[in-house]
NUTIKE-121590 format. One record per residue (C-alpha): x, y, z; residue in one letter; residue number from 1. Coordinates in steps of 0.1 Angstrom, whole numbers, plus 5000, padded with zeros to 4 digits. Each point is the difference from the previous one (the first is absolute). Example, Ala and Ser with C-alpha at 12.3 -4.5 7.8 and 13.67 -1.06 7.14 Angstrom:
5123;4955;5078;A;1
5014;5034;4993;S;2
This chain:
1025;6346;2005;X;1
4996;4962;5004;X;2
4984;4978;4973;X;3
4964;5002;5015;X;4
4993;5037;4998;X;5
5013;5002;4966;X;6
4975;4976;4992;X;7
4974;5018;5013;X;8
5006;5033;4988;X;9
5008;4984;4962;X;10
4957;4987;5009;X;11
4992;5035;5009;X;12
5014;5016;4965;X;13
4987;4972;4985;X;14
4969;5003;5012;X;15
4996;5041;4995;X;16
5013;4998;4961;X;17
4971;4971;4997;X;18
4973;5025;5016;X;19
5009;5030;4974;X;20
5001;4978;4972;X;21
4965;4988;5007;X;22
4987;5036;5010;X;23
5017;5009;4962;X;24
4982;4971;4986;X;25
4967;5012;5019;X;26
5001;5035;4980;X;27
5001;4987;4967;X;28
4975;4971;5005;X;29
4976;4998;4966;X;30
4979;4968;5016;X;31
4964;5007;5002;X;32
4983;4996;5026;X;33
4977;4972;4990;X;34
5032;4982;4985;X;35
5017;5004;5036;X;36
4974;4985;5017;X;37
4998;4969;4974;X;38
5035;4998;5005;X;39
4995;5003;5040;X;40
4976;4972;4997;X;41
5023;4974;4980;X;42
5029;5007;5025;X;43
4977;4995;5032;X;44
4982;4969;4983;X;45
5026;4987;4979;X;46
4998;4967;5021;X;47
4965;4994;4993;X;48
4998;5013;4967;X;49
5027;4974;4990;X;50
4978;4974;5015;X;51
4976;5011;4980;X;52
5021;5001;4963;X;53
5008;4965;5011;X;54
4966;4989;5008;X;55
4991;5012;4967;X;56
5022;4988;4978;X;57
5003;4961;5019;X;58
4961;5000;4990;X;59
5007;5015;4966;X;60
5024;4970;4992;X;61
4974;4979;5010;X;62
4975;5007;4980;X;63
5024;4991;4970;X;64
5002;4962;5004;X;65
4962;4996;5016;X;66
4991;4989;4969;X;67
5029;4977;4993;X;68
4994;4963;4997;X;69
5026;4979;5014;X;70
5003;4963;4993;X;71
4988;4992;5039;X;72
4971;5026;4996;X;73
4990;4977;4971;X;74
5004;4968;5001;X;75
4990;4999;5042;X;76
4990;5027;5016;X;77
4967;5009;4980;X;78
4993;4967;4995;X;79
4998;4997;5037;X;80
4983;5039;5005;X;81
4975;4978;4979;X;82
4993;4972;5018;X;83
5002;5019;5034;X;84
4972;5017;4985;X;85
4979;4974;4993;X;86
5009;4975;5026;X;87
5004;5024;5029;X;88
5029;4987;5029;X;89
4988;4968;5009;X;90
5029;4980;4984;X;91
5034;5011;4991;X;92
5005;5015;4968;X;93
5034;5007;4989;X;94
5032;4997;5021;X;95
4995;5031;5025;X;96
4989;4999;5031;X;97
4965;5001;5015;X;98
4999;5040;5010;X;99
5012;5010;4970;X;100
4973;4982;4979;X;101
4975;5020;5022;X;102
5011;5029;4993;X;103
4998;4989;4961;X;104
4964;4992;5008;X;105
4995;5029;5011;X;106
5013;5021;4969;X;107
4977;4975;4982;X;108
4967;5018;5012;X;109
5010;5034;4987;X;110
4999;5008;4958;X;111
5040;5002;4999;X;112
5018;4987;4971;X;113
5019;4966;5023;X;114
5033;5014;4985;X;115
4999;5035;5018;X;116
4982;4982;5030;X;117
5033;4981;5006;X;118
5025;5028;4992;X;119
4979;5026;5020;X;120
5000;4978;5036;X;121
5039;4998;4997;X;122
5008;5034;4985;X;123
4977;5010;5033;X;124
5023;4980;5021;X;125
5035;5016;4979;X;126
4988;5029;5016;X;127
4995;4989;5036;X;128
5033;4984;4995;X;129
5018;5030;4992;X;130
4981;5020;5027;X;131
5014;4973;5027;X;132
5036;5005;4986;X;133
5000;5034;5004;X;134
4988;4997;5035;X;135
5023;4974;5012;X;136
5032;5021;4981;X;137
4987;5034;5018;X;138
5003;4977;5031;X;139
5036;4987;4997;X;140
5012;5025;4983;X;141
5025;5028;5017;X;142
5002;5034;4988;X;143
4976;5013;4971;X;144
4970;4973;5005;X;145
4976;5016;4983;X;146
5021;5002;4965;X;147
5009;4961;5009;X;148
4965;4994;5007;X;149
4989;5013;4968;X;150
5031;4985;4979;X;151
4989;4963;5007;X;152
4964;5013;4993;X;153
5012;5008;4966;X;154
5024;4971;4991;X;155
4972;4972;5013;X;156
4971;5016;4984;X;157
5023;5008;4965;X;158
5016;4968;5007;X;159
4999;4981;4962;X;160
4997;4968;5025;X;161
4970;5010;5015;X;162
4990;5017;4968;X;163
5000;4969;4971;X;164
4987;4975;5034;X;165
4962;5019;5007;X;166
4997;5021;4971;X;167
5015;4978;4972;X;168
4998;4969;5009;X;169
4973;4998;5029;X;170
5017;4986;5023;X;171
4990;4999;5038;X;172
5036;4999;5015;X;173
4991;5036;5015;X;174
4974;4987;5019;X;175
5023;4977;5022;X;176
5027;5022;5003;X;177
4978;5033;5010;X;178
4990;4977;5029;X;179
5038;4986;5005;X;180
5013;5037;5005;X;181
4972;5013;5020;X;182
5008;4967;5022;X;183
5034;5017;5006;X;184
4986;5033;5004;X;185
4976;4989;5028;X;186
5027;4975;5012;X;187
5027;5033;5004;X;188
4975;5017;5016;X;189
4994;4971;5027;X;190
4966;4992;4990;X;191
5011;4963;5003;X;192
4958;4983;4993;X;193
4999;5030;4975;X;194
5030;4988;4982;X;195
4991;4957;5003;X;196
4967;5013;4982;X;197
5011;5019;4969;X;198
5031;4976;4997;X;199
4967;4974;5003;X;200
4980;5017;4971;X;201
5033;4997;4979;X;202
5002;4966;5007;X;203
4965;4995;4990;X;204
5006;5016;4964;X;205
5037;4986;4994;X;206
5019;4969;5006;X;207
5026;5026;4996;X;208
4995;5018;5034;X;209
5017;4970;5017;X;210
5033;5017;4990;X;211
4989;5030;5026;X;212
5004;4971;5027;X;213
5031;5003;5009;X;214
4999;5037;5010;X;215
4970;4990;5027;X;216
5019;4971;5013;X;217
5036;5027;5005;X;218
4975;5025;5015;X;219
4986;4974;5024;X;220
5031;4985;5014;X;221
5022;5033;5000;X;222
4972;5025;5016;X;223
4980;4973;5018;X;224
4972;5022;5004;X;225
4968;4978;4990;X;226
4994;4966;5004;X;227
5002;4973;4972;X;228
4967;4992;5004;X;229
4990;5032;4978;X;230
5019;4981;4972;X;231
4962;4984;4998;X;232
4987;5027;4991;X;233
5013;5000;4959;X;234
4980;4965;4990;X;235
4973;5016;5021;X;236
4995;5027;4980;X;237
5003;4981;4972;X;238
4974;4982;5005;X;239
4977;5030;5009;X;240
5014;5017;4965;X;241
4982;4969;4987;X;242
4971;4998;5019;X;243
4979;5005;4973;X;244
5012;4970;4982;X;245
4999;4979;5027;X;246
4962;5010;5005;X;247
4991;4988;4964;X;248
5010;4968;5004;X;249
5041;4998;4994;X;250
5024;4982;5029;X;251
5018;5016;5022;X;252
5030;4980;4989;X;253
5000;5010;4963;X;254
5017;5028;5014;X;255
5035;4980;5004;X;256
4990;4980;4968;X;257
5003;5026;4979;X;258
5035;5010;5009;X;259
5011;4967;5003;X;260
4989;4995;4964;X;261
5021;5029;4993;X;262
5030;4994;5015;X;263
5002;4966;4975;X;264
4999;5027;4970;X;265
5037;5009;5004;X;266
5023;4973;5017;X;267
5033;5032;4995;X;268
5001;5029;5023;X;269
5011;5021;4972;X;270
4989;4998;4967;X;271
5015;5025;4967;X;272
5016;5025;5028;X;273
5028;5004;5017;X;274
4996;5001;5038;X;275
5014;4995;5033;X;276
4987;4962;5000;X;277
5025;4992;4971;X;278
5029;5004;5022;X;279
4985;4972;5024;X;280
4981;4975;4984;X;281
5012;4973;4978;X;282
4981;4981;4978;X;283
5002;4962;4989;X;284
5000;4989;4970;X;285
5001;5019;4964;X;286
4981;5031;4997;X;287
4974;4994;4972;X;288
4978;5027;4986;X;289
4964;4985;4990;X;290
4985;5016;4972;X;291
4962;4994;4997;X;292
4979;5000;4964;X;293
4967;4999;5005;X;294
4964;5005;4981;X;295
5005;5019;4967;X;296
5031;5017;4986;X;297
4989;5036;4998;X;298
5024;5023;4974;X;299
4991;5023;4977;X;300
4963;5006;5011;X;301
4983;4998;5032;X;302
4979;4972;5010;X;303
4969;5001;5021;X;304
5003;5010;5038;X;305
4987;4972;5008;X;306
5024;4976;4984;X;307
5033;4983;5017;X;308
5028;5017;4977;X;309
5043;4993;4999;X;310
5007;5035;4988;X;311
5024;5001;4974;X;312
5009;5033;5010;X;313
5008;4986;5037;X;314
5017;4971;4987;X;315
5027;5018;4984;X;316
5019;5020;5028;X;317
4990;4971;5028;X;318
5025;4975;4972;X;319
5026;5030;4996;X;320
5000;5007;5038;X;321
5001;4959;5011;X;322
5030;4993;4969;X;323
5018;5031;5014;X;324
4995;4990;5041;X;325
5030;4984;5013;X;326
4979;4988;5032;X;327
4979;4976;4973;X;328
5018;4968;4992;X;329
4974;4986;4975;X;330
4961;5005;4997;X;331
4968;4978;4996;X;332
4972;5008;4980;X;333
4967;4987;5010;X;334
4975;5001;4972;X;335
4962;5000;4995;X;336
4990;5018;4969;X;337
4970;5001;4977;X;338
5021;5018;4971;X;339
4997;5037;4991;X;340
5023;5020;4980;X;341
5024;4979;4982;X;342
5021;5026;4984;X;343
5007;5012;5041;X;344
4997;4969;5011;X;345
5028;4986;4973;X;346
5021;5027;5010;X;347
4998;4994;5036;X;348
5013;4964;4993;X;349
5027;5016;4981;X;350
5013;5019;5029;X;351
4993;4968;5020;X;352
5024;4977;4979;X;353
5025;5028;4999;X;354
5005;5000;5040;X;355
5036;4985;5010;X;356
4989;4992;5032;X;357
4982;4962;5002;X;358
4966;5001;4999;X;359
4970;4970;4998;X;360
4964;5005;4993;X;361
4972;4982;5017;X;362
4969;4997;4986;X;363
4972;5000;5025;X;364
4964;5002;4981;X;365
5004;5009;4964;X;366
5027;5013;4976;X;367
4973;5008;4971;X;368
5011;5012;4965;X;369
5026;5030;5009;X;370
5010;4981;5030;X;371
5017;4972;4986;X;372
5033;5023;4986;X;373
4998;5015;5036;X;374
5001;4962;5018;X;375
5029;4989;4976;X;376
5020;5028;5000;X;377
5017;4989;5033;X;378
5027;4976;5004;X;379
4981;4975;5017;X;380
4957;4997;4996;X;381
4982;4985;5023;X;382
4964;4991;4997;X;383
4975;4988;5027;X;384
4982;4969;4991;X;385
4964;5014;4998;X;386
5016;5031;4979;X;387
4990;5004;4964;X;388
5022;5022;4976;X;389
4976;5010;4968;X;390
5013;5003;4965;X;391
4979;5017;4974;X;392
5008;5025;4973;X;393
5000;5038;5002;X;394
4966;5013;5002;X;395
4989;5038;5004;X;396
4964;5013;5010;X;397
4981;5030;4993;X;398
5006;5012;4961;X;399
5018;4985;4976;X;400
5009;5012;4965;X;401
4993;4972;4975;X;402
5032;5007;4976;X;403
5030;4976;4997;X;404
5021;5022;5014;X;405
4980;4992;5033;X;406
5004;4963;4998;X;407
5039;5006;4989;X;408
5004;5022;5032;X;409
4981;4970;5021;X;410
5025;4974;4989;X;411
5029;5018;5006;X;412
4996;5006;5033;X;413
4987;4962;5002;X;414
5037;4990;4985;X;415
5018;5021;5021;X;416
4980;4982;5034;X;417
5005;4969;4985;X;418
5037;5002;4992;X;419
5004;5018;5034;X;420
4984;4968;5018;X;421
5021;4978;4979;X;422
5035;5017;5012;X;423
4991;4992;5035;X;424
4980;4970;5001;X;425
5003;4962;4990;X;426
4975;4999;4973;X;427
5002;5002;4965;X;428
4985;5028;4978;X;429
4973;4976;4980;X;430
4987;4982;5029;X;431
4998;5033;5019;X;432
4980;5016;4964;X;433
4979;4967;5005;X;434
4990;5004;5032;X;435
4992;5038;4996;X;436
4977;4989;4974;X;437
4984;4971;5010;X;438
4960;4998;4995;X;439
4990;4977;5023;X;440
5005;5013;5034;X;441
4982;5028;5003;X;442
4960;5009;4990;X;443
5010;5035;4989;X;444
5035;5003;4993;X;445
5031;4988;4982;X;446
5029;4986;5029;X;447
5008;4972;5022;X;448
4995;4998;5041;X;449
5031;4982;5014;X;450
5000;4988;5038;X;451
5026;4998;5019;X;452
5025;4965;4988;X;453
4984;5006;4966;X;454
5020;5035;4995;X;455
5032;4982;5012;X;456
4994;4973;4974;X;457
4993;5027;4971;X;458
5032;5013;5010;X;459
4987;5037;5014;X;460
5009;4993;5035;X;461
5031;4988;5017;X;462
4983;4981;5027;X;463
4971;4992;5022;X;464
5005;5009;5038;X;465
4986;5024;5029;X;466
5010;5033;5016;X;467
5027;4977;5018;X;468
5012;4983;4973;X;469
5008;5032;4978;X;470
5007;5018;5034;X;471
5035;4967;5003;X;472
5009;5006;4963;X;473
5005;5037;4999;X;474
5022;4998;5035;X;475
5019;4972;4982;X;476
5005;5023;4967;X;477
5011;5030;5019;X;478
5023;4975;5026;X;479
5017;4991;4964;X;480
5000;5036;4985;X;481
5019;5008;5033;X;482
5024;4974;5000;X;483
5006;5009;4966;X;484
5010;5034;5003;X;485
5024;4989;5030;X;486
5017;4975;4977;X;487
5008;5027;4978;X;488
C-alpha cells in the first residue's frame, strides 16, 4: 500500500469517528431553540456584528473628551469660531485654509456649542477614514478580506491617534487625509480625474496632502495611463472648494498665501519625534529651544478665558523635557509679561536658573513685577530698547484679612523675590527696595517703570540688543560650553 492510500483511508476513519461523535453530541444537546438561533445569528453575522461593537465603542470614546478643552481649542480655535461668526468669510481668519473656514461658517448658523461643532466634522470624517481603509485592505488583501477589511476598520477608528486628534483636541487632520486615501482608492481603481479630484480637496484643506504627491507622480510615469495635464485638476478643485470665499470678496491667491505663511512656522522637518527625516537632514548651527512667556503667569487659579496666560502647570514639564533633551544645546526665552502669580512665577525662575544648559532671556515688551526674577534668571538678559521691566511690591486683589500676620506673609514673599533678583542680577538690594517703592512714577501704585538702557544701568539686565544680538551670544556660550567639555 503506497503512501497515498494510506492517507486517504487515515481521512476516511477520520472523518467517520468525527460524524459519530457529533451525532453523540446531537443526542444530548440541552440548547434551546431560541438560544440556537441567537447563537446561529452571531456565527452568520459575526462580521457585521463586530463592525458594529466597534462602531459603538469608537463613538463611545468619543463622547469622553467632547467636552475637553485643549490649549488650541482655547486660546485659537473659538476665538476664530467667533469671529467667523460675526465677520462671515470675506477675510482670512486664522491660519486654515479658505474651505475649511466655510465649513466653520457653516456650523456657525446652527445652535451648536463651537466646541462639538469642530470635533463632530472630524469625528465625521474618522469615520469615512476608517470606512476607506477597510475598503482599500479588503482590496489588497489575499485570503480572509473580509476579517482584514474589518481589522483596519477597527484599528483606524479605535486608533488613540485619530482618537485625542477629532475628539480631544479638534483637530481637522481627518479631513485631509479621508480625501488622501480615497485619492488612492479611486486612483487603484483607475479612476485617474476621480483620483486628481479628491487628492485636490486634500490639498485644499492641508498643506499636508503635498506629501501624497509623490505616489501620483510614480503612478504616472510607471502606468502611463493618463495624461499630466489631469495633474491641473488638484488647484482646480481647490479653488472650487473655495468658491464661496472667493465670491465674498477674498483673492484667489490667498490660497498659496496661506500655506506659504505656514511653511515659515517651522524651518525643521522634524520637530520632538523621531522620524525617517533625522537620518538625512542635517542642520546648521546649534539646536536652541525657544521658550516663550507671555501675558500673565497663571498657577494656582485660573484666569479669565479671555486672558493670554504662561501656565505654570505647562512650564514645568516643557523645562524638565528641554534640560533632559540631548538634541537642545541651549534655549532662549523671549519675554512679554504683565505679572500674575508670583509664588508660580518665582518658582518657574527657579527651575530656570537651575538649567545646566546656557540659556539668555530677551525681553520683548514688558517684564512687569513677577517677570523680572524670570528675565534675570538666565545667564545672559537681554532687553529691547523700547522694553520696560516694572518693579513694584507684592500686591494681592480680591479679600484681604487685615491682621499682621497678613502683612508678615506679604513681606516674606517680597524678601524672598527680592533676594532671588539680587542672586541673579547686578543690582543691589536697597536700590532695588527703592525702586519698588518709589511714589512718583505711577498715579495709583507704588514701583518704578524702567525702559530699555535704564534696566541695564540699575543693574537688572545684562544688556541692550535685538533677537540677533541675543540669538550671537547664546551660539557663542554654547560654542564655549562645547569646547569646554572637549578640553576635559
Amino acid at each position: 500500500m503506497n503512501a497515498k492510500r494510506i492517507a486517504n483511508v487515515r481521512f476516511a476513519l477520520f472523518a467517520k469517528g468525527y460524524q459519530d461523535e457529533k451525532a453523540e453530541g446531537a443526542k444530548g444537546e440541552k440548547m434551546f431553540k431560541a438560544e440556537k438561533r441567537v447563537v446561529e445569528f452571531i456565527e452568520k453575522h459575526v462580521t457585521v456584528l463586530f463592525c458594529l461593537a466597534v462602531l459603538v465603542t469608537g463613538c463611545l470614546l468619543r463622547i469622553v473628551g467632547f467636552h475637553y478643552l485643549s490649549d488650541d481649542m482655547r486660546l485659537y480655535l473659538l476665538k476664530w469660531y467667533g469671529r467667523i461668526a460675526e465677520e462671515g468669510i470675506s477675510q482670512q481668519i486664522g491660519n486654515y485654509n479658505i474651505p475649511y473656514q466655510i465649513i466653520i461658517w457653516i456650523l456657525t448658523k446652527f445652535p451648536l456649542n463651537p466646541i462639538h461643532a469642530y470635533k463632530v466634522v472630524s469625528c465625521a470624517f474618522d469615520l469615512g477614514l476608517a470606512i476607506l481603509c477597510g475598503g482599500l485592505t479588503y482590496w489588497f488583501a489575499r485570503g480572509r478580506k473580509e476579517i482584514k477589511a474589518v481589522l483596519a476598520f477597527a484599528c483606524v477608528f479605535c486608533s488613540p491617534i485619530v482618537l485625542l486628534n477629532s475628539a480631544v483636541w479638534g483637530q481637522c487632520d481627518s479631513i485631509y487625509t479621508f480625501f488622501g486615501i480615497l485619492a488612492f482608492v479611486l486612483l487603484y481603481k483607475e479612476k485617474y480625474a476621480l483620483s486628481m479630484l479628491a487628492f485636490g480637496a486634500a490639498f485644499a484643506f492641508k498643506l499636508q496632502a503635498v506629501f501624497f504627491l509623490p505616489f501620483f507622480l510614480i503612478c504616472y510615469l510607471c502606468r502611463k495611463k493618463f495624461s499630466i495635464v489631469q495633474f491641473l485638476i488638484v488647484p482646480a478643485t481647490a479653488v472650487f472648494l473655495s468658491l464661496p470665499g472667493l465670491l465674498a470678496g477674498r483673492n484667489v491667491m490667498e490660497l498659496i498665501d496661506i500655506y506659504k505663511k505656514q511653511t515659515n512656522t517651522y524651518n525643521r522637518v522634524y520637530v520632538n519625534f523621531p522620524n525617517i527625516y533625522t537620518l538625512i537632514t542635517t542642520e546648521k548651527g546649534h539646536r536652541i529651544g525657544i521658550v516663550t512667556i507671555i501675558g500673565e503667569i497663571e498657577g494656582h487659579t485660573l484666569l479669565a478665558a479671555n486672558a493670554k496666560t504662561t501656565k505654570y502647570e505647562h512650564m514645568i514639564p516643557l523645562l524638565i523635557g528641554m534640560e533632559n533633551d540631548a538634541s537642545v544645546d541651549g534655549i532662549l526665552f523671549v519675554l512679554n509679561t504683565i505679572g500674575g502669580d508670583v509664588e508660580c512665577g518665582l518658582a518657574m525662575a527657579e527651575l530656570i536658573a537651575a538649567i545646566q544648559k546656557p540659556t539668555i532671556s530677551l525681553v520683548i515688551g514688558g517684564s512687569h513685577s513677577i517677570g523680572i526674577p524670570l528675565a534675570v534668571a538666565t545667564d545672559c538678559s537681554f532687553i529691547v530698547p523700547s522694553a520696560t521691566m516694572l518693579a513694584h511690591p507684592v500686591r494681592m486683589s480680591g479679600t484681604v484679612l487685615g491682621a499682621p500676620q497678613t502683612y508678615y506673609q506679604f513681606n516674606q514673599m517680597q524678601e524672598r523675590i527680592i533676594g532671588f533678583i539680587c542672586r541673579h542680577a547686578a543690582i543691589k538690594k536697597t536700590r532695588l527696595e527703592e525702586l519698588m517703592l518709589a511714589k512718583d512714577t505711577m498715579a495709583k501704585d507704588l514701583g518704578t517703570i524702567l525702559v530699555g538702557e535704564e534696566a541695564v544701568n540699575e543693574g537688572l539686565i545684562s544688556h541692550v540688543g535685538s533677537l540677533g544680538d541675543a540669538m550671537l551670544t547664546l551660539e557663542r556660550m554654547i560654542a564655549g560650553k562645547k569646547t569646554a567639555q572637549k578640553g576635559v
